[in-house]
Every structure is written in C-alpha cells, then in structure tokens.
N, C-alpha and C positions, 0 to 999 in steps of 0.2 A: 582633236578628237577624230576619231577613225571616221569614214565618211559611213561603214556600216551600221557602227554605234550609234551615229547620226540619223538613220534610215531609222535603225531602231528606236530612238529615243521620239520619234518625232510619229512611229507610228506609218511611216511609212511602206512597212514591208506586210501589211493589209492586204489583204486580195480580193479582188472585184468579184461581187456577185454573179452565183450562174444563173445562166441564161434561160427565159423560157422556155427554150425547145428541150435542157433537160428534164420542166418541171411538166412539158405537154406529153412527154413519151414516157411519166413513171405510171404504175398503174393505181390504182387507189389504196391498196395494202403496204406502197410503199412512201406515199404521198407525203405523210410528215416528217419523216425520214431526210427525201430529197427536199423538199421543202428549208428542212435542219440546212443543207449541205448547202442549198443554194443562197442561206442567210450568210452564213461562213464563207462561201468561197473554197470548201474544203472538200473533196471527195475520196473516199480510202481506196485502195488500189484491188484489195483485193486479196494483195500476197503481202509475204512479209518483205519489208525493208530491211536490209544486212548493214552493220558497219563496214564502211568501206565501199560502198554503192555509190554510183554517181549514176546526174538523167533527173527526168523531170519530176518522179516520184519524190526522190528527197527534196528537190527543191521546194514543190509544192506543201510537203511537212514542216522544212523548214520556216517557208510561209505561214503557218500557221501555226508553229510554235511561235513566233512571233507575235503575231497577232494575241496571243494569250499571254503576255509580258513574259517568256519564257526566251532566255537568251540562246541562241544557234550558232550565232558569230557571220559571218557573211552568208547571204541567201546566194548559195553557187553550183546548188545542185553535187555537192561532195557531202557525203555524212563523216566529216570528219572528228574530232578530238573536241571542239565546242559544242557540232549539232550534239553529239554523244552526250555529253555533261547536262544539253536540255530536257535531250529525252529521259534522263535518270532523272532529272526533277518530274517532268510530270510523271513517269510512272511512282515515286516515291506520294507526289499531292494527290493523286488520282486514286491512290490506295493498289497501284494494279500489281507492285511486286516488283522485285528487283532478283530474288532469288535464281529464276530461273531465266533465262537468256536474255540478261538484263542490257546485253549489247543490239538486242533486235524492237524494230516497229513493228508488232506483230499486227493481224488484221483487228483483234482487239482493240487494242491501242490507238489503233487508226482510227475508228469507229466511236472512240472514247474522244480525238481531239474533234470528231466534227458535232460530240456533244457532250462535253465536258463537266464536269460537278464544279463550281465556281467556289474557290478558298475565301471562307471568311477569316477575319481574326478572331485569333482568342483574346477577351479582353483583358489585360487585366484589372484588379476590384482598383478603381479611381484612376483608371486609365486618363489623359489629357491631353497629349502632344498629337496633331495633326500626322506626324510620322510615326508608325509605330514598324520595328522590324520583330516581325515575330520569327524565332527558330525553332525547330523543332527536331531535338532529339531521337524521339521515334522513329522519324523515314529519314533523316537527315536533311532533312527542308529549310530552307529560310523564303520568307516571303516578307518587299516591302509594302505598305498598305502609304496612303497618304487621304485621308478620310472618309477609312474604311472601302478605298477601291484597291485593285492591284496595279503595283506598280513594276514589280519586277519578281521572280520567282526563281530561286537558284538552291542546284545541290550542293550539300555542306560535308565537312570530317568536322565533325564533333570530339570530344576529349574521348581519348580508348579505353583508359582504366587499367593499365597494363601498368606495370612500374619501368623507372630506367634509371641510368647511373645518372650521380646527383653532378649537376656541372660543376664542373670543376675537381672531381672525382670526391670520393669520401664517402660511400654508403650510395644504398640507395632511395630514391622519391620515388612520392606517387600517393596512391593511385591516379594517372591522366584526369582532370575530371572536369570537363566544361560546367563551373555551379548555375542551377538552372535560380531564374530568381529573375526579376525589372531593374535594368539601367538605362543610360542614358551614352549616346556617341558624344565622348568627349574629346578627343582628340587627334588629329593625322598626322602622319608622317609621308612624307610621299618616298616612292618608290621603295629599293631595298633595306631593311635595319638590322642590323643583326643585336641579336638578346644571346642571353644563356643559352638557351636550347636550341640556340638554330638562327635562321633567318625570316624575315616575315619581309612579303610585296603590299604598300601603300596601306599599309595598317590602320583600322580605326579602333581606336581604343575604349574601351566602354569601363574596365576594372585599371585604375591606376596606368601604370606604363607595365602589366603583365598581361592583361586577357585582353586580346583586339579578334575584331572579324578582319582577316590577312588572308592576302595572295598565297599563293602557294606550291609547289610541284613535290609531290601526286598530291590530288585530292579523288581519293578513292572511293570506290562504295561505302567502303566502310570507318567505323570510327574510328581514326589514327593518330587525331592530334594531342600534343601534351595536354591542352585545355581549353586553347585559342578555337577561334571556331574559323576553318578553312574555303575559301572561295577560290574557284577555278581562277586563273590569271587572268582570264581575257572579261571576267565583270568585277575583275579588283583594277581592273583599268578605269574604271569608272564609276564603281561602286560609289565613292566617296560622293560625288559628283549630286547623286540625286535627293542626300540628306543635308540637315542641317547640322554643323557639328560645335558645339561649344561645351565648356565646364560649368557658365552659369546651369544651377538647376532651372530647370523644364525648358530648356530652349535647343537642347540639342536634342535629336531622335531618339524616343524610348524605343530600347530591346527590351523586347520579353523572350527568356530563354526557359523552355520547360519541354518537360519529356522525360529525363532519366535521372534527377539525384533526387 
C-alpha cells in the first residue's frame, strides 16, 4: 500500500490545532468562527483555489479534505487529478453544486470545509451489517459508513441512461441504468477484468458478475457508466481493502444504491 493511502488510512494527514495567539487577536464577532478553525486546523484563504495551483493553500485543503475521510491522494500542496475528484465529492455531499466552476475551491467552499454538515446514512428499513456503502444517485456520492461513522467519501459515474450498441453487435441496449435497491459486496477480482462492455479496475461485485463498484478512467461529473457504478483509480486501489467481502448472506458490506430509478 502506498505510504499516502497509509497516512490516509491511519488518520494521519489531521492537522494540529491553531494556536492561541489566533484565538487572542479575533474580535468577539468572529470568536466562534475562529474558535471553529482553530478545532479543525483549518483556515480558508480568502481567494479562490484553481485547479492546477500549487503552495501551501492546497496543501492545507488537502489536509483537511482528509481529515473529513475525503480522499486527495498525496498531501503535496499540487491540486492535482485526485485532490480534484475530492473536491467534487464534498462539493456534491455539501450540497454546494457542481454546476458552476466545479474545478474551483471557491471561498465558499473553504468556509464550508472548516465547518462542514456531517453525512449521515440513509438507512435502509432493516438495515444490519456494521458496513453499509450508501451511494447516491442524486450528486453522484458514495459514502462508506462503518457504525454509522464515516469512513471514506468518494465521487461516483453512476449508470447514464443513454442507450449503446449491444456487445457483440445486433441491435441496440439500454437504457445505462445503475438499479437503485440493497445488496451486499460479494465478490473481487483484483486489478483489470475485461466484461462485454469494456474493462473494469479491482472490481467489487454486489449483482452477480455484471454490476460492481470498479476503477475506472474518466470518472466524470457526470453519469456515464453503462450501470456499474465508477470510482476514481486511485481509491479503487484500495477500496476493497476497507470492506468485508463475501456471498454468504449478511457478512459481506451492505450497499444501498438510491437516488434515480
């Protein structure tokens, strides 16, 4: 395992409380405010963050996408291609929109990670398993819960709804459609597989050997997968790693998949 995944998994990319002297020079209008920032470690800059920025603004973001189980990929002060994939998760669980310069940390944004709305699950009616991955259709979210806390929070491509030619030609399939409904992670394949429609990275399977949560390249804003549900590469490296997975019933991770059918 990568040594950042490591940092990551272990909680280590937390960042140390600020110091009295920022909480003895705020004035009292801003008191719970910095108070907030100095619980977190977090303080917004001000301006907006660019993709593509490097310096101690992104780093410190990154820092704290972390700290809120939101994957970044190395804390290295570059907003690269994984911090990007983080920040479209929280802005998708944050509710703040993706629509408009969904590539930017705007000072919104900033303001929102040093005081965040905390994802519950949804449950579902006789929920039981200790791991539950809930996804969510709507903003394209997935989030793992492990007794009702968070565990990790990632942006998803969900099924598109578009039709395409049937493999192996003959007519056309479709509609794309991720069906929304509760299963269970039944089983992995590691690294690449190739299916009918393509290929899938370290797949876990929850429908048979056709619908898995899989690696993937692009995993876009939008919903593009045939039905499978798509995770960035760099937390399909590991994905697998945090569940349990088996066929017996109830021993392997309940998904809940709801939002669009």
């Amino acid at each position: 395992m990568r040594q950042s995944v490591r940092r990551w998994l272990t909680g280590a990319g937390a960042t140390a409380a600020v110091g009295a002297a920022i909480l003895g020079g705020a004035g009292t209008s801003g008191a719970a405010t910095v108070a907030r920032q100095a619980a977190t470690g977090y303080v917004p800059t001000g301006h907006t963050i660019v993709y593509g920025q490097r310096g101690p603004a992104v780093r410190a973001m990154q820092r704290r996408l972390a700290q809120l189980h939101y994957y970044p990929g190395k804390v290295d002060g570059q907003f690269g291609p994984d911090t990007l994939e983080a920040v479209w998760a929280f802005k998708e669980v944050q509710h703040l929109g993706t629509t408009r310069d969904p590539n930017d940390a705007g000072v919104f944004m900033q303001r929102r990670l040093a005081n965040p709305r905390i994802p519950r699950p949804v449950w579902p009616r006789g929920y039981r398993h200790a791991y539950l991955i809930d996804v969510n259709q709507n903003n394209e979210s997935l989030i793992l819960f492990h007794h009702g806390r968070v565990v990790l929070i990632s942006h998803v491509s969900s099924g598109g709804r578009y039709y395409y030619p049937c493999p192996g030609g003959g007519g056309t399939c479709g509609p794309a459609i991720t069906p929304d409904g509760r299963y269970q992670a039944l089983w992995f394949a590691r690294g690449w597989l190739t299916v009918p429609l393509g290929q899938m990275y370290n797949p876990v399977f929850f429908i048979g050997g056709s619908y898995a949560i899989h690696g993937d390249i692009p995993v876009p804003l939008q919903a593009v997968s045939h039905g499978c549900v798509r995770i960035p590469m760099d937390v399909a490296n590991f994905f697998h790693r945090l569940i349990p997975i088996s066929e017996t019933p109830g021993h392997g991770a309940e998904i809940y998949i709801w939002g669009r059918t």
